[in-house]
Each structure stands twice: as C-alpha cells, then as structure tokens.
C-alpha positions in Angstrom: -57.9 -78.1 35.0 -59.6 -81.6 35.8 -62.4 -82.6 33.1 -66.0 -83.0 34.3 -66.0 -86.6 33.3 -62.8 -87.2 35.6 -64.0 -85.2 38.8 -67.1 -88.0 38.2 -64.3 -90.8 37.8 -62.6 -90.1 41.0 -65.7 -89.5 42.7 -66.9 -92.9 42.1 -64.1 -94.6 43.6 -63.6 -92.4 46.3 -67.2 -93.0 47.1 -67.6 -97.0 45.9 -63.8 -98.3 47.0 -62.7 -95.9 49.5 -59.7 -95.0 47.0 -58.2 -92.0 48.0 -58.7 -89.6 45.0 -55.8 -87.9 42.7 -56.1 -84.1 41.6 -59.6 -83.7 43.0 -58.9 -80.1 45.2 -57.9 -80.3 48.6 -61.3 -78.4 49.8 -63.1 -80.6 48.0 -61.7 -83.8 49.2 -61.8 -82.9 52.8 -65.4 -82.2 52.6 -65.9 -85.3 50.9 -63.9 -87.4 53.7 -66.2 -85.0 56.5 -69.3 -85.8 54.7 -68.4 -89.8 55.1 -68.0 -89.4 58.3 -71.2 -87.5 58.6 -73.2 -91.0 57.6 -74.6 -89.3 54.6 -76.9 -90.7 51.9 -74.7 -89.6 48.2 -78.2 -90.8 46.7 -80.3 -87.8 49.0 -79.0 -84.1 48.9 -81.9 -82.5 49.1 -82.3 -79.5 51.6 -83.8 -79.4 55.3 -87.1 -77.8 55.7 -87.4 -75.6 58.7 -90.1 -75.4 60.9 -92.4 -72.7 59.8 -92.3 -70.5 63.6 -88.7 -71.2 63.3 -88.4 -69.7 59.5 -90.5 -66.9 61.0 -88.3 -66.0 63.8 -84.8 -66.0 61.4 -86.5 -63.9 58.6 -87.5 -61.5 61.2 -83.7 -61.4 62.8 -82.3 -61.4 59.4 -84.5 -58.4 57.7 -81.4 -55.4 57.3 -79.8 -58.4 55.9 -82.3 -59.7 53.1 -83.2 -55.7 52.9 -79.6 -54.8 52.0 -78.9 -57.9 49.5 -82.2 -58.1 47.5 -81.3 -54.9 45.6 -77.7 -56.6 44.6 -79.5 -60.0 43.8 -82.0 -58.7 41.3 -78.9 -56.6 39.6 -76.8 -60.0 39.8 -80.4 -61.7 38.0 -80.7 -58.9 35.6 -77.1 -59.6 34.2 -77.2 -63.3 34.0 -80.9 -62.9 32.6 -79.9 -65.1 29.4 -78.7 -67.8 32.0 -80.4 -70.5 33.9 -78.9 -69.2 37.8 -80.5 -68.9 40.8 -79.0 -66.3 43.0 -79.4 -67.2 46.7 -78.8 -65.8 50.2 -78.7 -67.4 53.1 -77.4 -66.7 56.9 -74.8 -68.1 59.1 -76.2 -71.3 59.3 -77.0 -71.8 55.7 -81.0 -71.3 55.9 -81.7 -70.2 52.3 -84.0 -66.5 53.1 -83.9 -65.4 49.6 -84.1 -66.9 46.1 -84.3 -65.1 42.8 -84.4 -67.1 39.3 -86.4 -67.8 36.3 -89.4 -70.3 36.4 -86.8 -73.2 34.7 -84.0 -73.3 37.3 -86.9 -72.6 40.2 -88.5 -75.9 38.8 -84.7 -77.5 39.3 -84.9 -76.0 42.9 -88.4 -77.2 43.9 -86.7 -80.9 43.5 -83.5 -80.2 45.5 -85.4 -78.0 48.0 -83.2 -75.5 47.0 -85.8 -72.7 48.6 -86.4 -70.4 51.3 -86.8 -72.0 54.2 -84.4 -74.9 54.0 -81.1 -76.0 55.1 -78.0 -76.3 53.3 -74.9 -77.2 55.4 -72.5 -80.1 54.9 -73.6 -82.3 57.7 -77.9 -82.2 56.1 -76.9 -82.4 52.0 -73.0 -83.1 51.8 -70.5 -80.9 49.9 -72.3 -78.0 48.4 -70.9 -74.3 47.8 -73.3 -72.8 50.5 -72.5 -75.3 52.7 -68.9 -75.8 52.6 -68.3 -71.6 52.3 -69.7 -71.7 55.7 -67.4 -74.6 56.6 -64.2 -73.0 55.3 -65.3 -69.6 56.1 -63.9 -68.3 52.6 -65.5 -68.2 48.9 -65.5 -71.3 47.4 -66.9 -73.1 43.4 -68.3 -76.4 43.4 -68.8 -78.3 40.0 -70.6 -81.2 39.2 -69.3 -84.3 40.9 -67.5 -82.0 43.3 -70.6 -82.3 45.3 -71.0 -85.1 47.4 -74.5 -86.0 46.5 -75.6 -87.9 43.4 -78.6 -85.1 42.9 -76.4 -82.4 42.8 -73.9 -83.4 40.2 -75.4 -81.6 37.7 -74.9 -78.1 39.3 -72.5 -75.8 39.3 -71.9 -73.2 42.8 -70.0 -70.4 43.6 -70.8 -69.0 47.1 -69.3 -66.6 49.4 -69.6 -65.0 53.0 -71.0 -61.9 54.2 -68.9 -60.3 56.8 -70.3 -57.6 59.4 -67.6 -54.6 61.0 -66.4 -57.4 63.4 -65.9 -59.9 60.7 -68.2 -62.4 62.1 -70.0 -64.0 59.1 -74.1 -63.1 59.0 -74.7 -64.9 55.8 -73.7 -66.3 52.1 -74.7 -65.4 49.3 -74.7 -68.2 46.3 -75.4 -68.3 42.6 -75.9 -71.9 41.6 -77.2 -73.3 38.4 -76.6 -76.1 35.5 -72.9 -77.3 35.3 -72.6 -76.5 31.4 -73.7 -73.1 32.0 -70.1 -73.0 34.6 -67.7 -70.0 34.2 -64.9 -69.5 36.8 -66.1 -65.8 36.6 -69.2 -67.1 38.7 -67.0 -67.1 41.8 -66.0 -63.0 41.0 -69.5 -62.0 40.8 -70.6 -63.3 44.1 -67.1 -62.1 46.1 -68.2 -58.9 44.3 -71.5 -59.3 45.5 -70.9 -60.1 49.0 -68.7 -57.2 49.6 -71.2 -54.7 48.1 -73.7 -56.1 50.6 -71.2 -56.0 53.4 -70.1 -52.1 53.1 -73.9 -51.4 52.1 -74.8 -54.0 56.0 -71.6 -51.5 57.8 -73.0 -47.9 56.4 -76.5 -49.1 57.8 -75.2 -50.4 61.3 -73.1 -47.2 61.6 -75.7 -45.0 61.1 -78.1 -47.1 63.3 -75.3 -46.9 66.1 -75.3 -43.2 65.3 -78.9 -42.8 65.3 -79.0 -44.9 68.9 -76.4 -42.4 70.3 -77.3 -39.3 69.2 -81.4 -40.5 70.0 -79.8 -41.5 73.4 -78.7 -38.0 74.4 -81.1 -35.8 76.8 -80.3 -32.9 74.7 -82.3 -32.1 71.4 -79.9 -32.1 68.2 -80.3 -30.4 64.7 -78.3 -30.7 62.3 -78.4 -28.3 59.5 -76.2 -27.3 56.0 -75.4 -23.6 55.1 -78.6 -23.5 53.0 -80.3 -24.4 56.7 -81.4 -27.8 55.3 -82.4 -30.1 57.9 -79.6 -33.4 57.4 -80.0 -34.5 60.6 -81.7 -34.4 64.6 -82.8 -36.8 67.1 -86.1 -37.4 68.7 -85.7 -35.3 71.4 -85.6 -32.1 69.2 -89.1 -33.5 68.5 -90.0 -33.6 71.5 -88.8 -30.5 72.5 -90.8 -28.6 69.6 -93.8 -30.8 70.0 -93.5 -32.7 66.5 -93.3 -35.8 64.9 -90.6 -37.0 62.5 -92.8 -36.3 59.3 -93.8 -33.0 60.7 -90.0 -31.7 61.3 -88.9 -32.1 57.9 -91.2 -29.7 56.7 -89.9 -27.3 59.1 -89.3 -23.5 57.9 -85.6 -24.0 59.7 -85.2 -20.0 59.3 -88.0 -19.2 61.2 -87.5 -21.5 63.8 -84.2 -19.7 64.6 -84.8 -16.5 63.9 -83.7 -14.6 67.1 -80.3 -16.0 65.8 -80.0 -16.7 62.4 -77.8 -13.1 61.4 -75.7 -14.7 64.2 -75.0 -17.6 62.5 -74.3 -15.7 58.8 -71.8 -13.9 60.6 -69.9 -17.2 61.6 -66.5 -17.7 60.9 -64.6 -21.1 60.8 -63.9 -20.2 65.3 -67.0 -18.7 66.1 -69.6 -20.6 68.3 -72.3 -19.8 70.4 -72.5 -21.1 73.8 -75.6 -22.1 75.6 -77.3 -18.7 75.5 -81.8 -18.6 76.4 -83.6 -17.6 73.0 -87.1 -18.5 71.4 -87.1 -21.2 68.8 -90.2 -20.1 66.7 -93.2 -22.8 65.3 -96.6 -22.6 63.9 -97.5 -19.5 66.3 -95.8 -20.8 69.1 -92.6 -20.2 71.3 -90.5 -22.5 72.8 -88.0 -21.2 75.5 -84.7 -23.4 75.1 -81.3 -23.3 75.8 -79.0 -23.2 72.3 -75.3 -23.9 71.1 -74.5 -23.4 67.8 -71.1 -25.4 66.5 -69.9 -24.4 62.9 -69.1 -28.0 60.9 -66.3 -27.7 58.8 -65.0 -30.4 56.0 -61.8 -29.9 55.1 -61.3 -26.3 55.6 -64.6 -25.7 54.9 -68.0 -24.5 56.3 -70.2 -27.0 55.5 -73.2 -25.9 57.8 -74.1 -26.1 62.1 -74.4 -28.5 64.9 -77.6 -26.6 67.2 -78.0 -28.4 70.9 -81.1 -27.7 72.2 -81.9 -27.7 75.9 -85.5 -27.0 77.2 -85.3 -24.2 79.7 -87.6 -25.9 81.8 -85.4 -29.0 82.0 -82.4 -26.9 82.6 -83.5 -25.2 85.4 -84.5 -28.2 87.0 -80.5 -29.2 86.6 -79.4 -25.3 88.0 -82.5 -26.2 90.8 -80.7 -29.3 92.2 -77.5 -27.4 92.3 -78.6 -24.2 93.6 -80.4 -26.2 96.4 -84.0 -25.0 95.3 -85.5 -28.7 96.8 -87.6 -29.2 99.7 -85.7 -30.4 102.8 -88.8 -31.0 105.5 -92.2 -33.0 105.6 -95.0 -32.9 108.4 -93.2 -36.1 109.8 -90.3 -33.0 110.8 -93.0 -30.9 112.4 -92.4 -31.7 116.5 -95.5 -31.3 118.7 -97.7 -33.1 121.2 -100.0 -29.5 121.7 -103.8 -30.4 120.8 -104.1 -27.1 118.7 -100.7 -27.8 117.0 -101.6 -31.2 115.9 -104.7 -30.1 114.4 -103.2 -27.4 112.4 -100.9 -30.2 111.5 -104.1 -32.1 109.7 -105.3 -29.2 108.3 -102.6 -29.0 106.3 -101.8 -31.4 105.1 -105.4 -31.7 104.3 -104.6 -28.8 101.7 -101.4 -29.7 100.6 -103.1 -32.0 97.7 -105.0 -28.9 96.4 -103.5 -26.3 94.8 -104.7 -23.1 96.0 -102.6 -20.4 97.7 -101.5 -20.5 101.2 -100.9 -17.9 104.0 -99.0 -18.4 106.7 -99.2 -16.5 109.9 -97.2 -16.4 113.4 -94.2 -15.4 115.2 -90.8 -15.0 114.2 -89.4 -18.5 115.0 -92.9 -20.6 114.8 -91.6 -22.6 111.7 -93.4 -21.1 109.3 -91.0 -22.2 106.3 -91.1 -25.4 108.2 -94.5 -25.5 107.0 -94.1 -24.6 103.7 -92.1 -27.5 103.0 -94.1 -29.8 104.1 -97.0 -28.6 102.1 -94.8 -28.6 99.2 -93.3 -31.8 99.8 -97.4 -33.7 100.6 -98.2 -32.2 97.3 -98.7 -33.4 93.7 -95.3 -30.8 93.1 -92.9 -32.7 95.1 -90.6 -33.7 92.6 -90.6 -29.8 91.2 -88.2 -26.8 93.1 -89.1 -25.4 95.9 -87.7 -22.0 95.9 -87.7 -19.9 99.0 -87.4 -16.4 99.4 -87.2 -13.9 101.9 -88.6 -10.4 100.8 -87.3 -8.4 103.6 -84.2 -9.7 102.7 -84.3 -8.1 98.8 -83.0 -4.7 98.3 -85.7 -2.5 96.9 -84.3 -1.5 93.9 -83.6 -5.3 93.2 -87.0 -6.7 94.1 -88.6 -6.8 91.1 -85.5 -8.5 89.2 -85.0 -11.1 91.5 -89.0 -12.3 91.2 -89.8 -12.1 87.7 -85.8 -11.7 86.0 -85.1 -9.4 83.0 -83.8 -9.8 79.4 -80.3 -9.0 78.6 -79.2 -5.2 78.2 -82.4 -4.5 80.6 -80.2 -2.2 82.9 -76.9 -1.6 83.6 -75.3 -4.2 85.2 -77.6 -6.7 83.9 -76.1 -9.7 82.9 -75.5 -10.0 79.0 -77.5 -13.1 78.6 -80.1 -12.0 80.7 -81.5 -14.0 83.9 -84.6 -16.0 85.0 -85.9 -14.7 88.2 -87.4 -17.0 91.2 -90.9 -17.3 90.0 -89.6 -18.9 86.5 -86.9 -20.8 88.4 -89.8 -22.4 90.6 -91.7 -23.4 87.8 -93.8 -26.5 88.1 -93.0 -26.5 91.8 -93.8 -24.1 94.7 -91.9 -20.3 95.4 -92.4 -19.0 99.0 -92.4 -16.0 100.1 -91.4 -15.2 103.3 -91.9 -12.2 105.1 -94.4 -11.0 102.0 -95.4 -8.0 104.2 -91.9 -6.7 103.5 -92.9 -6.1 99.3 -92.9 -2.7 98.5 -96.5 -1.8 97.3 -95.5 -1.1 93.6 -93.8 -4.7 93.1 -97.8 -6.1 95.1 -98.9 -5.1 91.9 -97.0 -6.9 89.9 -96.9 -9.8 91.7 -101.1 -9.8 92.0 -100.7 -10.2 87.9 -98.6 -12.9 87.8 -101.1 -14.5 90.7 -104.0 -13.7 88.9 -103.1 -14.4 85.1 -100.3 -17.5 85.4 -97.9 -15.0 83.1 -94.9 -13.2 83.7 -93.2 -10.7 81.9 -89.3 -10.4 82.4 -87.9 -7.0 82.7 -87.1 -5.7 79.3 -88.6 -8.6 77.6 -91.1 -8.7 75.1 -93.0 -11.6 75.7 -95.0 -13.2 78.2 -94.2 -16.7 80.1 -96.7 -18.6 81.1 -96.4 -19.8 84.6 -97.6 -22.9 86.4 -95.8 -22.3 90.2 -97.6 -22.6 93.6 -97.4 -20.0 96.3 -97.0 -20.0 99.4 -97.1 -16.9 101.5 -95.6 -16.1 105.1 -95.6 -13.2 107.4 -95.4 -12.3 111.3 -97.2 -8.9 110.7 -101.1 -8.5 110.9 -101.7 -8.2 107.3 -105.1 -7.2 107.9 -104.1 -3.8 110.0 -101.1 -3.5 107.1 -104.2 -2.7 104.6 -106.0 -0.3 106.8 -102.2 1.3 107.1 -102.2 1.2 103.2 -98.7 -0.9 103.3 -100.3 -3.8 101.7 -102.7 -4.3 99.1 -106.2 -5.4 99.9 -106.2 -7.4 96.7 -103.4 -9.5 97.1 -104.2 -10.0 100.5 -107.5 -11.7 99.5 -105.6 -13.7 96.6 -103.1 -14.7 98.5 -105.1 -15.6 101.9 -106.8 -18.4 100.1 -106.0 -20.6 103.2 -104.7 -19.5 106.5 -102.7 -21.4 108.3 -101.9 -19.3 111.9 -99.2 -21.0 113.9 -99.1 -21.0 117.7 -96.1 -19.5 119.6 -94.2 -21.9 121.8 -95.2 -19.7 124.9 -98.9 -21.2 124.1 -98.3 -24.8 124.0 -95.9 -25.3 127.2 -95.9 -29.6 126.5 -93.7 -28.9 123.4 -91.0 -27.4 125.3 -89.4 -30.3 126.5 -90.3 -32.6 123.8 -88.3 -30.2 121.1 -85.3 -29.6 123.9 -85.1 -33.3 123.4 -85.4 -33.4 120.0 -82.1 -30.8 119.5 -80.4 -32.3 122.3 -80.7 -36.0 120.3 -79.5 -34.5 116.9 -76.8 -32.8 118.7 -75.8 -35.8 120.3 -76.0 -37.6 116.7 -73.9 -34.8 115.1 -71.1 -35.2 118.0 -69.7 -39.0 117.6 -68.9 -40.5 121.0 -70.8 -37.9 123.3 -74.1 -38.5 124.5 -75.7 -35.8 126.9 -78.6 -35.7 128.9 -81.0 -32.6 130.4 -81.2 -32.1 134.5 -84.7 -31.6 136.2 -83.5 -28.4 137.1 -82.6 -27.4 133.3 -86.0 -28.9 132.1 -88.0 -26.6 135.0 -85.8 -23.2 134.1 -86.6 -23.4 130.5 -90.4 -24.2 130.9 -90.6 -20.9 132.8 -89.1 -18.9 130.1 -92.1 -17.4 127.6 -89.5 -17.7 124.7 -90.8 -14.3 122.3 -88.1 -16.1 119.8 -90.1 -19.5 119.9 -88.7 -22.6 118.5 -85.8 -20.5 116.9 -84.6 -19.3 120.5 -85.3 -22.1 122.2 -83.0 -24.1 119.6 -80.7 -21.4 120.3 -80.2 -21.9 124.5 -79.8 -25.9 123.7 -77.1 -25.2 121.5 -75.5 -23.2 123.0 -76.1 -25.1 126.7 -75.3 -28.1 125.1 -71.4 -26.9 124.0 -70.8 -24.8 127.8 -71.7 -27.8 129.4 -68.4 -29.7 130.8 -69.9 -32.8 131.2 -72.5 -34.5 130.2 -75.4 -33.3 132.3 -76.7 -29.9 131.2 -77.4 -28.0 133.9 -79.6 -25.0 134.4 -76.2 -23.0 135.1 -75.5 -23.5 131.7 -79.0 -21.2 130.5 -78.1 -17.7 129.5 -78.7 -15.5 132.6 -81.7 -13.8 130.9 -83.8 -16.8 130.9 -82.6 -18.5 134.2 -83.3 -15.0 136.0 -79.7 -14.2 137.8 -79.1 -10.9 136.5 -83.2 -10.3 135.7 -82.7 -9.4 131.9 -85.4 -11.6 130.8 -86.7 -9.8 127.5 -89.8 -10.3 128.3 -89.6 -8.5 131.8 -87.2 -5.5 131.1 -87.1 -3.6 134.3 -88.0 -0.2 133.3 -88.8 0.5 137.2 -86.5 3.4 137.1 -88.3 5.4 134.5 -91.6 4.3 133.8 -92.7 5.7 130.8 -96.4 6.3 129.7 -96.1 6.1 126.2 -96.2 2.9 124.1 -93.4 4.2 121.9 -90.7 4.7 124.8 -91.6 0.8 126.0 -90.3 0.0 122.5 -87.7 1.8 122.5 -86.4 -0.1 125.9 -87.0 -3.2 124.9 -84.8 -2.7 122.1 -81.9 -0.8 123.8 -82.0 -4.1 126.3 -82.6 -6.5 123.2 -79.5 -4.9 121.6 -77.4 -4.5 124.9 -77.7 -8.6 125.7 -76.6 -9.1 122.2 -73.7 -7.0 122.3 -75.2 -4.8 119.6 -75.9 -7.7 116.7 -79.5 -7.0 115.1 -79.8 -10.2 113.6 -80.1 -12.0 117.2 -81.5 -9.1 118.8 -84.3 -8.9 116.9 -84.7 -12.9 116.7 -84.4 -12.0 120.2 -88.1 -10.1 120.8 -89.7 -11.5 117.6 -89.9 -9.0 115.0 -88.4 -9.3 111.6 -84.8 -7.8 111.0 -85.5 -5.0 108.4 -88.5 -3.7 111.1 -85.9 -3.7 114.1 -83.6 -1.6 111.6 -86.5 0.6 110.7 -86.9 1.0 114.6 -83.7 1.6 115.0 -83.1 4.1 112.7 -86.6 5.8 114.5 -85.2 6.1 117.4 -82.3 7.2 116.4 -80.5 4.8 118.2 -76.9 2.6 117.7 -76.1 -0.8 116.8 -72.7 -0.1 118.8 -74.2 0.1 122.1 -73.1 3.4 124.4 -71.1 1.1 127.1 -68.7 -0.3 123.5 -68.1 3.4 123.0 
C-alpha cells in the first residue's frame, strides 16, 4: 500500500507540474483530473453553505431519512467513542443533514464547514469521500493527500450510498476524521451502516405503501391475532365505529364482535364468513355493518383474522343504485299549461325543501308517483334512494316483511341471513307509498310507530333501528270516508296528511290534452330513428272530446298505440280505438245500459265493469286502468259480483 508521505509526493506534482501520477488509485486520480478541470482552488475546500429556506425545505423532504439513520449514527458514535470521527449523513446531492461527533473533531468541522447545511460534492470542495461516493455511485476511502484540497489532507473518509427499493441513491452516509486515526475497517462500518439504514428506509416505505392502500380502501379493515389483539386497521374502521386512532387501540375487540366471536373459535384453516349483517358492539352503542371474516394462516398455521367491515348504510346505497331505488323525474317532467295545475306545481315544490309528510290524492293515471319524485328529487334527500312501493300490490301475509324486514330464522322461508325491508332500504332518502289505502289496518299500526318514533323493529329482531326516511303517501280513494268505513286509521290519516297535494284529472284541464299528445308523440318520434309523425286536426278534435277516466295514463295509452297502427305518417282519428272516436258507442264513460236500466247504484257498477272487461278482452290490469279504480278494488269487485275475467262471448 502507498505511504502517506508518497500519496503527498505524487500529489504535488500532479498538482504543481501536471505530471501524471504513478500508483495513486485510479478513483482517485480521475477525480483529481475532474476536479482540474472544475477550476478549483487546492488552497480552499471548505463546504457550500446553503441558503437557510433552502436547508429548510431539504430537511423537511429528507425526515424518514435522517429519522431512520440517526439511531445507527449515534450506535456508529458510541463504538468509535475513544476516536476523534464525525459520523455524517447527507442526501443525494451531498447536503450534509446530520452530524454526530465529540466537541474536538466538531471544532475541526466548524473550519472546513464540515456541518449541516453545507455542500460537499466534487465540483464546490474537490475530491472528498462524500463527494466522490456520489460521483462513482459506490463506497469509496479517501486518505490524506487523496483529497484534492490542501485543507483536507489531514483527514481521513470512508463514505457510502444509501440505496431505496428502486436503487436510486437518497443519501451517503460518511465517517470522516484525522488521517492517523485511519483504519481500512472505516470503509466496513459505513457499508454496514448504510445497508442497515437502507432495509430499516424499505420496511418503512413498505408499510407506508401498505398503510396508503389499505387507508385507501372504502371498506373498514381490522386486523386481529388469535388472542383478538388489534395488529392492524385502517381509518375507515374508525370511521365506521366513530373513533380515533388512540381510542381504537383500547378497544375491548371481544365485545365489539360478540354476535360472532363463538363463530370465529370454531374456525378451521377453510372456514370464512361471508359478508353476513351483524352488530359490532361499542361504549353502549350499535353499529349495523356488513362483516367478512378471513382466517390468516402462516405456514400451516392459524395465526389470527382478516374482518372487512362495510357500513350497512353505505351498502345499501350500492344494492339502491342496482336495484333501481333512484329517482327518475323532476317538476321540469310534470307537462301542463292548466292554471290550477301550475299552481299545484308551486306548491310543491314549495314543500319539497321541508321535511314533513306528504299526501297525495287523485285519479288513477293523474301522475301521482310523478309527483313524488319530483318532491324527492327538489329536496335536501336527492342524492338518497327513493324507494317506491305499491301496497295494493303486496300480498297480505307479506306486507309487513317487505316494509320493515325480519331477522334470520324469523319464519319459514325467511332467508338465512335475514333481509332489510323498504323503509331501511330507503334510509336517508324518501319511501312512497302508493296506493296506502290498500294497508291492511293491523300493518297502519305499525307503520303509525315507525312514523311517529323514527324506529323500526325488524321481524324477529331484537333491536330497534333508528330511521331517518321521508314519506310520501298516495291514494285514489277518499281516505276521509275510508275512516268513517273503519278501513283506515284516523291516526295515520292525520300523520300522514301533513300536506295535501290533490291532483286534477285530465277531463278538468282540457288545454293539457294536446300539449301531452305532443309530448308522447315527440318522444315516440325520438325513440323510432328515421320516423317523424305528426297529429291530424281531426285526431286532435276526437281526443279532446274523450273525458279520459284513465287520465294521463290512458291518454298515453291511445298515442301509443295510434302512433304504431298508423301507416303513414299522419295519425288520423281512424287510428283512435273505437270507444273513444264513437263508431261502435263503447265509450266507458257512456255505457249504453238503455236496454235495462237499472235503479240501483250497484247494478251501474256492475255494467261498467262487464263493458270495461269485455273492451279489454278480459285483462283486469287495463280494464281497470280503463275506469280508474285501482286493480286489487276491480278484483274485489269482481269477485262481488261474482263475475269472470274470461268474458261469456270467450266461452
């Protein structure tokens, strides 16, 4: 190995006479020959202060960095504690952040500017370890005359690079201090050292990038050990519970999953429970989620349980957008020029921001749903469901499942994992309820509670839910004559009936007969690419005559159906079923009963729905579109008149 006193030798000359130097290190020479052409002063070498703001700003993108290495540093201080070293760090641009030594080699530093703050590359203070380990990219020793500046010959450096996961170099670290104190072990110790802080820098950025993903998912995570330890979770299991970070560690993890813990003893290495509705339990409260448990095995073995959280109420919202429980209308789809339509119209939506319970009254056909929409979708609920259900439509015995839901096991035939019903489903949004005259008078009742108290009770379950849902109510009857009858509760009727909104058959507001003919002609058009129709005066004058019992519903009806027999593209009042254009006289409105006039009420009925059901060839559902009156009434008519759906002339 080449003497001090020669490295000094060849220096000189290489420095003085341009001599090209003999056994001075290849590394060392070619920094020497870059420093030359550098311009550089051998009689400076001290380091480059940086600019305080700019100091600031690399300390404060550097802090895992000088966070990870300080701990190594002061072990690398407290085993050279005999020894005059400094033990430095620096980043990728050789800005010193961190310097650890004894008050006699910081002294020695203050001169070179060997401190935080300052720069140390080749091209600002010549060869140097720091410096030219950035240079080289690799660990390199620098002794005495090695460096290229007078001020530094009487050090001795061993630096090397700190790698992250990409191998991009993030900083040095350097231990640098009087030449006679060298030992070639120097170099070992800060290899050593960079690599501790390199896998101690990777097991940090891993479990920030684990941290970021599993904070990133929309689902809540726990992660617990077979002792139910907490080891890990994510911030939206906090926000799912209602806690902070501090406050979920101290967690009684057995409590808060007790409706499911015996389950999870029971677990073998294949077992798993899928998303199944339970309670997670916390400081007196309940929290409806949605839970998978996953068994973690290491090697073989059960180490503990992956538990995904999803709030109920952020599920349904998922099942909502699926199942089609959204609002499709707004007052802009209401269609109406009638005075008295326009100013139901304001009143409205005058009561859509508040939110009170709403009544809707009118004819089969007046767009009462319509309505409801566009209430729901004016109000401060728009972006909840809007779930819509029609109670004639609900078999009896069913009723009271499908509105409030029931717990597994409830019945037979309930599901296994139990289901939510519509009110809980419509939660934070609006439920209608169509045809609510329909309810039988048991499930009023019930349905008053849940009005009256914001709770609802599934069937079979044990606890309450609370509620936060706006109704919206809808019927063609006469509730009012339905109480004196004792079919509908007086109660609910007033809870319910909080506003009234009574819509006005088509027969009352004639103007809005053309205008909506119009209206389904254009989407019609729209819907058929490359056809474009048009209404003739004669078509426009038939249907204005006609006192349409079905309303918008029927009228929507006879353009359809025009629209499709017509062979060309005028629509012409020989296209209008027969009843309304007055050919064969079978208006429903005008039933001839000339032949046998009866003098009671009921055998009017009765006609009219023997003719309803003879001009629909014996299908209900139109038939009783047909003259207005809800299908489960025309069946209950039916049935009292002992009439057929098959009409006698089929037989």
């Amino acid at each position: 190995m080449i003497s001090i006193s020669e490295i000094q030798d060849q220096w000189e000359r290489f420095v003085t006479k341009d001599e090209m130097p003999k056994n001075i290190r290849s590394d060392i020479l070619n920094s020497w020959i870059r420093c030359k052409k550098y311009g550089i002063d051998i009689n400076s070498g001290a380091g480059k202060e940086i600019p305080k703001k700019n100091f600031e700003k690399i300390l404060a993108e550097h802090k895992e960095l000088i966070k990870i290495a300080i701990p190594v540093m002061v072990d690398i201080f407290k085993l050279l504690n005999e020894t005059d070293y400094s033990i430095v760090l620096t980043d990728e641009n050789a800005v010193i952040l961190e310097v650890i030594g004894n008050e006699k080699i910081m002294d020695k530093n203050i001169k070179l500017h060997f401190l935080k703050g300052c720069e140390w590359t080749e091209e600002n203070v010549g060869t140097n370890a720091i410096g030219t380990c950035l240079y080289l990219n690799r660990p390199i020793q620098t002794l005495g005359a090695e460096h290229y500046c007078k001020e530094q010959h009487g050090w001795t450096c061993s630096a090397a690079p700190i790698y992250d996961d990409k191998g991009k170099t993030i900083g040095v670290i350097d231990l640098s201090g009087h030449f006679y104190d060298f030992h070639t072990h120097t170099l070992g110790i800060v290899v050593e050292a960079a690599n501790a802080i390199q896998k101690q820098f990777s097991i940090i950025e891993h479990r920030k990038w684990a941290e970021t993903a599993i904070n990133s998912i929309d689902d809540g995570i726990l992660v617990i050990d077979n002792d139910f330890e907490v080891k890990d979770f994510n911030f939206k299991m906090c926000e799912i519970l209602k806690v902070s970070n501090e406050e979920f560690n101290k967690i009684d993890i057995k409590a808060l999953l007790k409706d499911i813990v015996n389950d999870m003893y029971n677990f073998n290495q294949s077992n798993k429970i899928n998303y199944r509705e339970v309670s997670l339990y916390l400081n007196n409260r309940r929290v409806e989620c949605n839970i998978s448990v996953t068994p973690v095995q290491n090697e073989d073995k059960h180490i503990g349980f992956v538990i995904v959280a999803k709030k109920v109420d952020s599920l349904r919202h998922v099942v909502n957008k699926i199942a089609g429980f959204s609002s499709k209308y707004s007052f802009d789809s209401i269609i109406t020029n009638n005075f008295k339509m326009l100013s139901i119209v304001q009143e409205a939506k005058s009561i859509a921001a508040y939110d009170c319970t709403v009544l809707i009254n009118g004819e089969s056909g007046t767009g009462k749903e319509l309505f409801a929409h566009s209430i729901h979708n004016a109000s401060s609920r728009c972006n909840g469901p809007f779930v819509a259900i029609n109670c004639a439509a609900l078999p009896k015995d069913l009723v009271e499942s499908e509105l409030f839901g029931y717990e597994k096991g409830s019945f037979t035939g309930a599901s296994k994992e139990g289901c939510p019903g519509k009110f809980e489903l419509a939660n934070t949004g609006t439920i209608f309820l169509d045809e609510i005259g329909e309810l039988p008078l048991e499930i009023q009742s019930k349905l008053l509670r849940v009005l009256d108290n914001h709770i609802i009770a599934r069937i079979g379950g044990k606890y309450e839910r609370n509620l936060d849902v706006r109704v919206i109510a809808a019927t063609n009857r006469n509730l009012y004559d339905e109480i004196q009858t004792n079919n509908f509760r007086s109660d609910l009727y007033y809870r319910i009936n909080v506003f009234n909104i009574k819509l006005i058959p088509l027969r009352e507001r004639p103007e809005d007969i053309e205008l909506c003919s119009e209206f389904f002609l254009q989407r019609l058009n729209d819907k058929n690419l490359g056809i474009k129709k048009f209404f003739d005066k004669e078509f426009i004058n038939a249907i204005k005559k006609h006192n349409w019992p079905g309303n918008v519903r029927e009228l929507e009806n006879v353009i359809q159906r025009s629209y499709y027999l017509s062979k060309n593209d005028i629509i012409s009042y020989l296209s209008i079923p027969e009843y309304i254009n007055g050919n064969e006289m079978k208006s429903i409105n005008k039933f001839d009963c000339s032949n046998n006039r009866p003098d009671k009420l009921e055998e009017i009925e009765k006609s009219l729905i023997i003719k309803a059901l003879e001009y629909c060839d014996g299908n209900v559902v139109k038939a009783s579109k047909l003259i207005g009156i809800g299908k489960s009434t025309f069946y209950r008519k039916i049935k009292k008149y002992e009439l057929s759906t098959v009409p006698k002339w089929e037989k």
